[in-house]
C-alpha positions as CSV (number, residue, x, y, z in Angstrom):
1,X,142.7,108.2,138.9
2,X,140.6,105.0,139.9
3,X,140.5,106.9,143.6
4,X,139.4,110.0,142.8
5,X,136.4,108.2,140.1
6,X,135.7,105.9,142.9
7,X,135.0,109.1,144.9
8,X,133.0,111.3,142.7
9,X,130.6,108.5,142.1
10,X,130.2,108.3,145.7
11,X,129.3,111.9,145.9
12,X,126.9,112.0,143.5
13,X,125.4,108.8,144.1
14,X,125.3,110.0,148.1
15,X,123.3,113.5,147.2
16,X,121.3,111.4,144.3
17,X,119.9,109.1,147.5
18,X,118.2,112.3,148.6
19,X,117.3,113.5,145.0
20,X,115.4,109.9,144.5
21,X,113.8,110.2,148.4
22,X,112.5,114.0,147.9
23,X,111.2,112.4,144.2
24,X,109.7,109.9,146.0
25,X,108.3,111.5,148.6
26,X,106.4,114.5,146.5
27,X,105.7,112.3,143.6
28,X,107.6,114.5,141.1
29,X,111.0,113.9,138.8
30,X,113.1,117.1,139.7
31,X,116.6,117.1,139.3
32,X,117.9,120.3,139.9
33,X,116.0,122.0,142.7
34,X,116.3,118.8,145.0
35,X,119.6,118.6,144.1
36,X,120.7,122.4,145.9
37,X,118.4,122.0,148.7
38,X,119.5,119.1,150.1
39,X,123.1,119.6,149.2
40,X,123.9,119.8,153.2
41,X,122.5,115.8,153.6
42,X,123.9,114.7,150.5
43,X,127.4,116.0,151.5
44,X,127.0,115.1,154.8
45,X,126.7,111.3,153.7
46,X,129.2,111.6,151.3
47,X,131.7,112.8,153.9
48,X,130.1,109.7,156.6
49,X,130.4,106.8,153.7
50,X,134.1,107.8,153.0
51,X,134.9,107.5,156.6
52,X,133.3,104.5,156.9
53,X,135.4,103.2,153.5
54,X,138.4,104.4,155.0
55,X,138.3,103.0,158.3
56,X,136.8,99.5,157.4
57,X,139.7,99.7,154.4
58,X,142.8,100.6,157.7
59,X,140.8,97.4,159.5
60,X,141.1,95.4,156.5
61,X,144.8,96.2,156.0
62,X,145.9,96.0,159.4
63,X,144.1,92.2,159.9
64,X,145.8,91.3,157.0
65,X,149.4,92.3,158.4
66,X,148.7,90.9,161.7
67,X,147.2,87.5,160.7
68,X,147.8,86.9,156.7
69,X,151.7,88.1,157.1
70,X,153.0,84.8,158.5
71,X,152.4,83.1,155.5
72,X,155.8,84.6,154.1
73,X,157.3,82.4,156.9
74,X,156.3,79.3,154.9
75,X,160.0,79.7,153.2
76,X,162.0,80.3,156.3
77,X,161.2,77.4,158.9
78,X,158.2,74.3,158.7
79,X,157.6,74.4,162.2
80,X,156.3,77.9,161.8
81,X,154.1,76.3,159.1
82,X,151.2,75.2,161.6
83,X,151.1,78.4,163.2
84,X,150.9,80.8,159.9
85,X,148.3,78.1,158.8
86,X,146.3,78.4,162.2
87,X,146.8,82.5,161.6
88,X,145.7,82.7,158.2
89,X,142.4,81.1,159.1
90,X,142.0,82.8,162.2
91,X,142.4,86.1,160.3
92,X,140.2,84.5,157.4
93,X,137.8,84.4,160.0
94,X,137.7,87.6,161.5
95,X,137.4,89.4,157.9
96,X,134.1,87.6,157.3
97,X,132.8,88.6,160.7
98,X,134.0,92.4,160.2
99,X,132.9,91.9,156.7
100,X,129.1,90.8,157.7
101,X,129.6,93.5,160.7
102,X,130.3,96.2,158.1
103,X,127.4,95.0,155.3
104,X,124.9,95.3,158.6
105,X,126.0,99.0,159.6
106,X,125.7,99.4,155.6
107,X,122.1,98.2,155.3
108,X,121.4,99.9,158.5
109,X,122.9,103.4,156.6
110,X,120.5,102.6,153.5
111,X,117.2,101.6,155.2
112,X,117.1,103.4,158.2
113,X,119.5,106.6,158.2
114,X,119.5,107.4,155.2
115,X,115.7,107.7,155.6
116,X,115.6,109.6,159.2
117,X,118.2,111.9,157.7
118,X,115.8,113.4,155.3
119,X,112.9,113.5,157.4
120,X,114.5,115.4,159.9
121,X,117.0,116.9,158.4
122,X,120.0,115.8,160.5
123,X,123.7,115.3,159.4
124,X,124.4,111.6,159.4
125,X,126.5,111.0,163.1
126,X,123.1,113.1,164.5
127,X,121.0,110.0,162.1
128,X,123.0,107.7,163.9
129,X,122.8,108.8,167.5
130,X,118.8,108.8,166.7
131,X,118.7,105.3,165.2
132,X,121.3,103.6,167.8
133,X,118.7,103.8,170.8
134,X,116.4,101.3,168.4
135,X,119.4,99.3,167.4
136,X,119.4,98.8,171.3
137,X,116.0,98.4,172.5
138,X,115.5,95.7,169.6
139,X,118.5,94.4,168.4
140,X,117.2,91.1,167.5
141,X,114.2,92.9,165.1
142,X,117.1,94.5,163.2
143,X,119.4,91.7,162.9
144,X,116.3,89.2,161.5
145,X,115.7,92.2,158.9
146,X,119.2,92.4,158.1
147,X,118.8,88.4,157.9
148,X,115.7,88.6,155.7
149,X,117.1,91.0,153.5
150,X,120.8,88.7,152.8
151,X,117.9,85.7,152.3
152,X,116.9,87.9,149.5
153,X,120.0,89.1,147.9
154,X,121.0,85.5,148.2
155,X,117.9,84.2,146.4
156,X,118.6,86.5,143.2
157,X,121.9,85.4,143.0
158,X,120.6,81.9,142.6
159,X,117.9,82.8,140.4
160,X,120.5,84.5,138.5
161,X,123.1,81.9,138.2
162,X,120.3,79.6,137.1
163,X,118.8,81.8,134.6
164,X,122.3,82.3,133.5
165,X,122.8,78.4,133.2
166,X,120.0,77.4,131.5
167,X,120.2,80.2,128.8
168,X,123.8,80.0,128.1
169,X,124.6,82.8,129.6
């Protein structure tokens, strides 16, 4: 039940991205209309972002058998200790580099082909093949915005937590 919530507010929060862009974009609060015409995009991302879920979800799962699983051998023998220790870090790790790997390739789906997507009206693998040759020519312009834009996100959180502090929550 959690799965198939977890999916329907995917969908409609995938063809509302294209609802708020056409809003946006012709400086008008329709609903409806937007909401046929652009089913094609809207589904298109829908279908894209559950890949993307379900592939970075297999990743997840299978780093976690290969590196977290020798933790069970703690029980069985200590000189397997120091290598399920030197595992379970290694695969600590490689999550956080997949994980920043996958919040890049999101923000890169939100900012950029999300936004090519509408204005010329391409499924999302076609956004992607058109945005990739930029990802290449200027990689390091992309990874400072994706840098810039974690500085932000980062700086709200500590705003946040203060604000939370020093109000009692």
């Amino acid at each position: 039940a959690v799965a198939a919530i977890l999916l329907v507010i995917l969908w409609l929060s995938s063809r509302a991205k294209f609802i708020y862009l056409d809003n946006v974009v012709h400086n008008r609060a329709l609903i409806v209309e937007p909401w046929h015409r652009l089913r094609s995009l809207g589904n298109s991302l829908f279908l894209w972002r559950v890949g993307f879920v379900v592939a970075c979800g297999l990743v997840a799962l299978v780093l976690i058998l290969i590196f977290l699983a020798p933790a069970a051998t703690f029980s069985f023998s200590d000189a397997l200790s120091g290598l399920s220790y030197a595992a379970m870090v290694f695969g600590v790790i490689i999550m956080v580099c997949l994980g920043f790997v996958a919040a890049f390739v999101a923000l890169m789906l939100e900012a950029f082909v999300i936004p090519i997507m509408y204005k010329f009206d391409l499924k999302a693998t076609e956004a992607w093949s058109y945005l990739l040759p930029w990802l290449k020519a200027r990689p390091w312009q992309f990874v400072l915005y994706a840098l810039f834009v974690l500085g932000l996100y980062m700086a709200f959180a500590v705003v946040f937590m203060l604000t939370c502090v020093l109000t009692c929550c």
